[in-house]
C-alpha positions as CSV (number, residue, x, y, z in Angstrom):
1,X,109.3,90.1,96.4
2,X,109.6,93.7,96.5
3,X,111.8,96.3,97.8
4,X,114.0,99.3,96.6
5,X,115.7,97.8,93.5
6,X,119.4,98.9,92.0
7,X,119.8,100.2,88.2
8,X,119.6,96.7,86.5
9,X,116.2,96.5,88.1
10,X,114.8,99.5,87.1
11,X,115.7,99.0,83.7
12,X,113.6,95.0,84.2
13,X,110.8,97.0,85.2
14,X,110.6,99.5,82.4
15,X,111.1,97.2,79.8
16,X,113.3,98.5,77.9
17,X,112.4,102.0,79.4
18,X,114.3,104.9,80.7
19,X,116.3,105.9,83.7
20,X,117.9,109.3,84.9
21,X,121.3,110.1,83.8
22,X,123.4,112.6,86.3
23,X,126.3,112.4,83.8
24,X,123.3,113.7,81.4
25,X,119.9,114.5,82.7
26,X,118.6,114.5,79.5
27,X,119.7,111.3,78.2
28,X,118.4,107.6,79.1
29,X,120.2,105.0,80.5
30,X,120.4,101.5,79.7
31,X,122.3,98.7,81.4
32,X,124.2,101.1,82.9
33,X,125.6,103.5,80.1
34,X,123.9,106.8,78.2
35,X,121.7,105.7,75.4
36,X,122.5,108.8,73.2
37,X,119.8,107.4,70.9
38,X,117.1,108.1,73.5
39,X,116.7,111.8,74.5
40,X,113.8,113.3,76.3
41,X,113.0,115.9,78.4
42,X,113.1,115.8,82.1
43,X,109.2,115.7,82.1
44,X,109.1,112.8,79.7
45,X,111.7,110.6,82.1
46,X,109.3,111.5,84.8
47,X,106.7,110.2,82.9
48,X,107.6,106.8,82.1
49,X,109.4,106.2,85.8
50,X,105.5,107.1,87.0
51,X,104.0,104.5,84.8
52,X,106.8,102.1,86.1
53,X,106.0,103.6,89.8
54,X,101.9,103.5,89.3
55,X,101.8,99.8,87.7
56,X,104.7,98.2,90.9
57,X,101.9,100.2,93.5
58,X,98.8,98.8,91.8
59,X,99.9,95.4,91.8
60,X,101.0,95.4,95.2
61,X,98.2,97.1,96.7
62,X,100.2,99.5,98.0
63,X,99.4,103.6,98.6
64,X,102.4,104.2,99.8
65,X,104.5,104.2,96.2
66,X,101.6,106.5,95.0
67,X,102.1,108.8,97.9
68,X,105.5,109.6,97.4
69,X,105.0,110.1,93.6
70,X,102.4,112.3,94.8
71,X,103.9,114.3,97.5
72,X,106.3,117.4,96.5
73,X,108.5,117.2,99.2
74,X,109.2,113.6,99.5
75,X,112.2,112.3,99.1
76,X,111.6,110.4,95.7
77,X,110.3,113.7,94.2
78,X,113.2,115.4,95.5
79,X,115.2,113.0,93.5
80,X,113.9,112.5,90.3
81,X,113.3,116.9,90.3
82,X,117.4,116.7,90.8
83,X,117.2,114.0,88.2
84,X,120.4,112.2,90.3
85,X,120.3,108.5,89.3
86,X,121.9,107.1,92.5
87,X,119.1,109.1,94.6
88,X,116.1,107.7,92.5
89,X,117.8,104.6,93.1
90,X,117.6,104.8,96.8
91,X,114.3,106.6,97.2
92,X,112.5,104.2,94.8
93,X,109.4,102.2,96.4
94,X,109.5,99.2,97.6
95,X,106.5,98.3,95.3
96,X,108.7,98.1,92.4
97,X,109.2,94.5,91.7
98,X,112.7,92.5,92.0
99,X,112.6,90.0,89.0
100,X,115.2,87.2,90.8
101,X,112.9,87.0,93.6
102,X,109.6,85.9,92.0
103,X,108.1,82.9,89.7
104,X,107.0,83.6,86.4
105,X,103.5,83.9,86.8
106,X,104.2,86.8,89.1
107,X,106.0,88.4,86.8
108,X,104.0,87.9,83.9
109,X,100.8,89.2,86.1
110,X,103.5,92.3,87.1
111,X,103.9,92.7,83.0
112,X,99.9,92.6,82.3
113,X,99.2,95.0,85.1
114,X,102.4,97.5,83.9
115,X,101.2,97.2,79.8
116,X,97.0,97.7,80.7
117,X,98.2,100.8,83.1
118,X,100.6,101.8,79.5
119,X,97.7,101.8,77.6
120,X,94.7,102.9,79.0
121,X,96.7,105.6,81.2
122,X,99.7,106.3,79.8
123,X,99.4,109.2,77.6
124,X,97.7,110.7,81.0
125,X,100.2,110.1,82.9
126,X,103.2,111.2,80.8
127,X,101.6,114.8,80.5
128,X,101.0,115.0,84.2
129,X,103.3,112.4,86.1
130,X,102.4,113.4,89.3
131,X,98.6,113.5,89.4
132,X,97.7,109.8,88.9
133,X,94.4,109.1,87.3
134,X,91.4,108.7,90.2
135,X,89.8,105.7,88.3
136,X,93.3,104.0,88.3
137,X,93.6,105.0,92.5
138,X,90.0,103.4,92.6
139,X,91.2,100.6,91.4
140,X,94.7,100.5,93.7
141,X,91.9,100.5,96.6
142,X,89.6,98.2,95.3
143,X,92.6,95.7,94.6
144,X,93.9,96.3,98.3
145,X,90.4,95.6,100.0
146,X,90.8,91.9,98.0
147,X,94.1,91.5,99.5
148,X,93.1,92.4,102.9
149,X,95.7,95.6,102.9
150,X,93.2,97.8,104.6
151,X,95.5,100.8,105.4
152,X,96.4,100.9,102.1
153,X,92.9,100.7,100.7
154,X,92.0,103.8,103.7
155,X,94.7,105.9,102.2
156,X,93.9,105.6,98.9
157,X,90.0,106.4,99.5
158,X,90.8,109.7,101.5
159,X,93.5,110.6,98.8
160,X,89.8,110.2,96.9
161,X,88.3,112.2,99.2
162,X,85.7,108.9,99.5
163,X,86.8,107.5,102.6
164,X,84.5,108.5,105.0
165,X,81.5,108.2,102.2
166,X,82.5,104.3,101.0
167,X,82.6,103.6,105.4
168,X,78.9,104.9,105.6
169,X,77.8,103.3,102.5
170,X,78.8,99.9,104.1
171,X,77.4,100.0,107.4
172,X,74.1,101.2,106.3
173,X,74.2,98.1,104.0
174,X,75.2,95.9,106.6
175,X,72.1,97.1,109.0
176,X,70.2,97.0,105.8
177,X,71.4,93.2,105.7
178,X,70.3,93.0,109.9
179,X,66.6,94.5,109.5
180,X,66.1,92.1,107.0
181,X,66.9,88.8,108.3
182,X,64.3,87.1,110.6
183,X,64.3,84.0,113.2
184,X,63.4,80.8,111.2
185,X,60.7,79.3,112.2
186,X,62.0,75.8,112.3
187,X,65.9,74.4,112.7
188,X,65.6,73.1,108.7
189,X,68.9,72.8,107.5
190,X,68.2,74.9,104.3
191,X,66.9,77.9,106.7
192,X,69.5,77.9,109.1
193,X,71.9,77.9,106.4
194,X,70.4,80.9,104.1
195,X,70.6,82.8,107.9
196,X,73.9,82.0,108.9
197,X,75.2,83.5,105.1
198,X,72.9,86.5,105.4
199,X,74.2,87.4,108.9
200,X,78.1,86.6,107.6
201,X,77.9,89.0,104.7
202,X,76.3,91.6,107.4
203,X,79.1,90.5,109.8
204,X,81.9,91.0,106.8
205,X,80.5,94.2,105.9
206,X,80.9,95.4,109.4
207,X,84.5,94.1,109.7
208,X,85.1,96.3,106.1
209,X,83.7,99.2,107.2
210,X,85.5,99.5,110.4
211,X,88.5,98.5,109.1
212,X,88.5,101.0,106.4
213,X,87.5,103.6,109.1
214,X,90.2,102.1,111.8
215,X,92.6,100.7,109.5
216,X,95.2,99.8,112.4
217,X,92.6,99.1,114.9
218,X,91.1,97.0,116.2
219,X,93.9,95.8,118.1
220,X,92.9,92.8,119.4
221,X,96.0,91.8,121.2
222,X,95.8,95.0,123.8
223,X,91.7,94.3,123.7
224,X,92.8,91.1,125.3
225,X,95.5,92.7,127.6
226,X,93.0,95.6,128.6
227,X,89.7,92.8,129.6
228,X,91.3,90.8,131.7
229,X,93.7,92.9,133.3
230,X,92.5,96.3,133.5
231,X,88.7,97.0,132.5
232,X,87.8,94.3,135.3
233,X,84.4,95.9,135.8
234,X,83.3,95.0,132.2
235,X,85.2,91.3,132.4
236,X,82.9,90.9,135.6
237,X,79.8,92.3,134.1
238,X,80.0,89.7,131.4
239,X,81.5,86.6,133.5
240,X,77.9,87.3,135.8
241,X,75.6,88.1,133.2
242,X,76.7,84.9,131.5
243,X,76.5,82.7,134.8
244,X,73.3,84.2,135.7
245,X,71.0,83.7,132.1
246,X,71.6,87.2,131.3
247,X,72.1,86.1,127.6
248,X,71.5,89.1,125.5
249,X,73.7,91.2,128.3
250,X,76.2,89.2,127.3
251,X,75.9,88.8,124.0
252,X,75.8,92.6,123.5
253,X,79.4,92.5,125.6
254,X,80.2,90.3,122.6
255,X,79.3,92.5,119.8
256,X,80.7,95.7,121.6
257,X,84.1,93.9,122.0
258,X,84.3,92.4,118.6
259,X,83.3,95.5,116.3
260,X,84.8,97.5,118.8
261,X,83.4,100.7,117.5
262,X,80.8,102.4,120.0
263,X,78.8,103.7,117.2
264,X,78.0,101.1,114.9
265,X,77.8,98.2,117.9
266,X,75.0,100.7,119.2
267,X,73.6,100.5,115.6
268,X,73.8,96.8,114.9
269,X,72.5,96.0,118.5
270,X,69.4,98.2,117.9
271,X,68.8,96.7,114.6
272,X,68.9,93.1,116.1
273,X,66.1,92.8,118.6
274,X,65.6,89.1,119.3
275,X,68.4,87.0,120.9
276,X,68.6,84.0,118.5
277,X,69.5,86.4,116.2
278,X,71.8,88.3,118.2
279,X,73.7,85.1,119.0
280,X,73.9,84.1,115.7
281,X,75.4,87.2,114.3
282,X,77.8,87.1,117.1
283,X,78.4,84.0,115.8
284,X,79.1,84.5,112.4
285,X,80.9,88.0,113.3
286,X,83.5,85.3,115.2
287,X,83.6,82.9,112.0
288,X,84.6,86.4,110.2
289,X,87.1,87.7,112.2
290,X,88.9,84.6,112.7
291,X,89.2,83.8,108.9
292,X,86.5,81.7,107.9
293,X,84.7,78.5,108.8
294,X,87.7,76.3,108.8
295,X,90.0,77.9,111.0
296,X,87.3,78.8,113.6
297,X,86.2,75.5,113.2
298,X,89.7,74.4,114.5
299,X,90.2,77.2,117.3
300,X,86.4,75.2,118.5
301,X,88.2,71.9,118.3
302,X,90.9,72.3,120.2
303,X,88.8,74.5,123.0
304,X,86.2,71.8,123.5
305,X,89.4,69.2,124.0
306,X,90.6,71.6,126.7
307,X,87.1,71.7,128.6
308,X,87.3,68.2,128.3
309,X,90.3,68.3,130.0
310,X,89.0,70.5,132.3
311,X,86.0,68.6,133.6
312,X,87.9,65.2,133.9
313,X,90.3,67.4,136.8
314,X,87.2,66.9,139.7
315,X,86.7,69.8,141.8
316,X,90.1,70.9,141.4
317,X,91.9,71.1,138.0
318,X,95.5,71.0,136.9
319,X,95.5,74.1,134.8
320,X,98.4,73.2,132.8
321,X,97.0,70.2,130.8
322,X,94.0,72.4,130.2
323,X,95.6,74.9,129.0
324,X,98.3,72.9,126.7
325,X,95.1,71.6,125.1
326,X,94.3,75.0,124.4
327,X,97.1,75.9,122.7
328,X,98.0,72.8,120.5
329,X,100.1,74.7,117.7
330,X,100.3,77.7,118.8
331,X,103.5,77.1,121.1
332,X,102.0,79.0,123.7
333,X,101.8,75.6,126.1
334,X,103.7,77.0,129.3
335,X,102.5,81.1,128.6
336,X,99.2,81.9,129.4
337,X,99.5,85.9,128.2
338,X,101.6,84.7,125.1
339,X,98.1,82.4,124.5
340,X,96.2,85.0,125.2
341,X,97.8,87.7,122.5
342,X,98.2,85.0,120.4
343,X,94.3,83.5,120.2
344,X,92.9,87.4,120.5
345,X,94.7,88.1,116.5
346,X,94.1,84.9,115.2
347,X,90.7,84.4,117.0
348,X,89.2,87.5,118.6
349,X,86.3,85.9,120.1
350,X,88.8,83.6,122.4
351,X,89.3,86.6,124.7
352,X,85.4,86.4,125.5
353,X,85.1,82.7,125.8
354,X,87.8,82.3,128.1
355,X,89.5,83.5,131.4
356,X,92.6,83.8,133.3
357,X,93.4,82.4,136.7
358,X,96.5,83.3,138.3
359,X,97.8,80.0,140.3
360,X,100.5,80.5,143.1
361,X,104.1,79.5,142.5
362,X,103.1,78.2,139.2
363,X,101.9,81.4,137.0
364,X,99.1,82.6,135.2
365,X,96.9,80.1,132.9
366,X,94.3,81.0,130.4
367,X,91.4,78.1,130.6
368,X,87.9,77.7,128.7
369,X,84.6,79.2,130.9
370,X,83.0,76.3,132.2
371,X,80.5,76.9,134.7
372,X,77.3,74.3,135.6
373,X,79.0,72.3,133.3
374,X,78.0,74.7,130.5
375,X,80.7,76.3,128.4
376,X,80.9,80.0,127.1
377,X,80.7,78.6,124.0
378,X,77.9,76.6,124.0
379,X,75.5,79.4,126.2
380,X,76.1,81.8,123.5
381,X,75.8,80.0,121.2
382,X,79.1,80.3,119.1
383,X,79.2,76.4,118.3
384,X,79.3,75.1,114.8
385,X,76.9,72.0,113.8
386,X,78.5,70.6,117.0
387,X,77.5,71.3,120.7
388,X,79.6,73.4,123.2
């Protein structure tokens, strides 16, 4: 959908605006040819390729066009300061949008997004192409926090110089959100449901926070890698204090591992003092990270089929069914680490809930914690409407 467009594009994009000439810097192009109709300075052609550049990055969410309008030695400023067509051509972001490879709602949403930046910015922008308006920044952030384009939304709020304040602001809301929840006195439907959304918009403030702070973390896949395989001590210290009853020890494993920021676990933990409570916002910090109710919902599925399969194998299991159970569509049937990278991106909270086992002359399996005939799932807790 987008990507460094040719000349013809360009001119899509502008609308009927201008492009740099190197036959004649200060002439426009059009289709191809001089417009000797159309002069400008070279400050005026800066302009309007700005707007062009400001409107493809705000629509795609992405910092990265506005960086290299920004930046004085990048290679697109380079360019368009040489005013060399064919350079601009090659240096121009991906961001700007390529009209044969979209529908036409797209590009109609493209053409509102490029004519409201036009008129509530562009007189602002043509006298200064290379300091974009903040408000319109704030709005490239806010509009790549709804698209989930966190990196993006990180370098646009320290270009602000807000990062670090919008991180704090959010994780003092979510503890704000903790310290006011309480354990329900009964299991009423109605109460259990009004707790479960107040610890999920806690939870989702969390996951914003941190991801805005640690946009490329957390990385869940070498999480995985590094708990069963390397940090054995901590894989132990949960396996036991599940096994033994030790259910908050556990469940504050599962809040270090799934924020995976010492600071604000050690903040959340402290602001969550009974273990119902704990459990459920462990819960609901799972839901999160996995994508909502309905996918979780489906990762639970297919991992009570596999204890299932589990406890009908006696004292001594096939791992192989079990684990194919596991894996259902995620083609990971006959590779227990590929499962295991896989589940820890799409469901973090799989790591925790289940283990590997190493079997001779047949490989390594990942299976579901079953222990007593109790699950991981169901001692802490992580269940939906369902048992464990």
């Amino acid at each position: 959908m987008f990507h460094t467009p040719c000349r013809r594009h360009l001119r899509w994009i502008a609308n009927g605006s201008v492009a740099f000439s190197k036959e004649n810097a200060g002439a426009f192009e059009i289709d191809g040819e001089p417009d000797v109709s159309m002069r400008t300075t070279g400050a005026e052609a800066a302009g309007e390729m700005a707007i062009q550049i400001l409107a493809g990055a705000v629509f795609a969410a992405d910092f990265l066009a506005v960086r290299d309008l920004i930046h004085p030695k990048s290679k697109l400023r380079l360019a368009m300061d040489r005013g060399v067509q064919s350079l601009i051509d090659r240096e121009l972001p991906r961001t700007l949008l390529d009209p044969e490879a979209v529908d036409e709602a797209e590009r109609t949403a493209y053409e509102e997004t490029a004519r409201d930046i036009r008129d509530r910015y562009g007189d602002r922008i043509l006298s200064a192409p290379f300091d974009p308006p903040r408000d319109l920044v704030e709005e490239l952030a806010e509009r790549a926090i709804s698209k989930g384009s966190y990196a993006s939304a990180a370098d646009a709020l320290e270009y602000l110089g807000t990062r670090n304040q919008r991180v704090g602001d959010l994780v003092a809301s979510g503890l704000r959100t903790l310290k006011s929840t309480t354990v329900p006195d009964s299991s009423g439907d109605a109460t259990e449901t009004t707790l479960s959304s107040t610890l999920n918009s806690a939870a989702r403030t969390f996951i914003l926070a941190l991801r805005l702070k640690n946009p490329l973390e957390p990385l869940f896949q070498k999480q995985a890698i590094d708990f069963h395989f390397k940090h054995l001590e901590r894989r132990e210290k949960f396996y036991k204090a599940l096994v033994t009853g030790r259910d908050d020890e556990a469940v504050g494993i599962c809040i270090d591992y799934l924020l995976a920021d010492r600071e604000v676990s050690e903040s959340v933990r402290g602001s969550l003092t009974r273990s119902p409570t704990r459990k459920a916002f462990v819960r609901e910090l799972a839901i999160s990270l996995s994508g909502g109710r309905e996918p979780y919902e489906e990762f639970l599925t297919r991992y009570r089929a596999s204890v299932e399969v589990l406890r009908s194998g006696g004292d001594t299991p096939d791992p192989a069914p079990v684990q194919s159970a596991l894996a259902a569509q995620e083609g990971n049937a006959d590779d227990g680490i590929g499962l295991l990278k896989n589940l820890a991106v799409s469901h973090p909270v799989s790591t925790l809930v289940c283990r590997t086992i190493l079997v001779p002359q047949k490989g390594l399996f990942l299976i579901p914690i079953v222990f007593e005939g109790n699950s991981a799932v169901g001692v802490l807790g992580l269940s939906v409407n369902n048992p464990g």
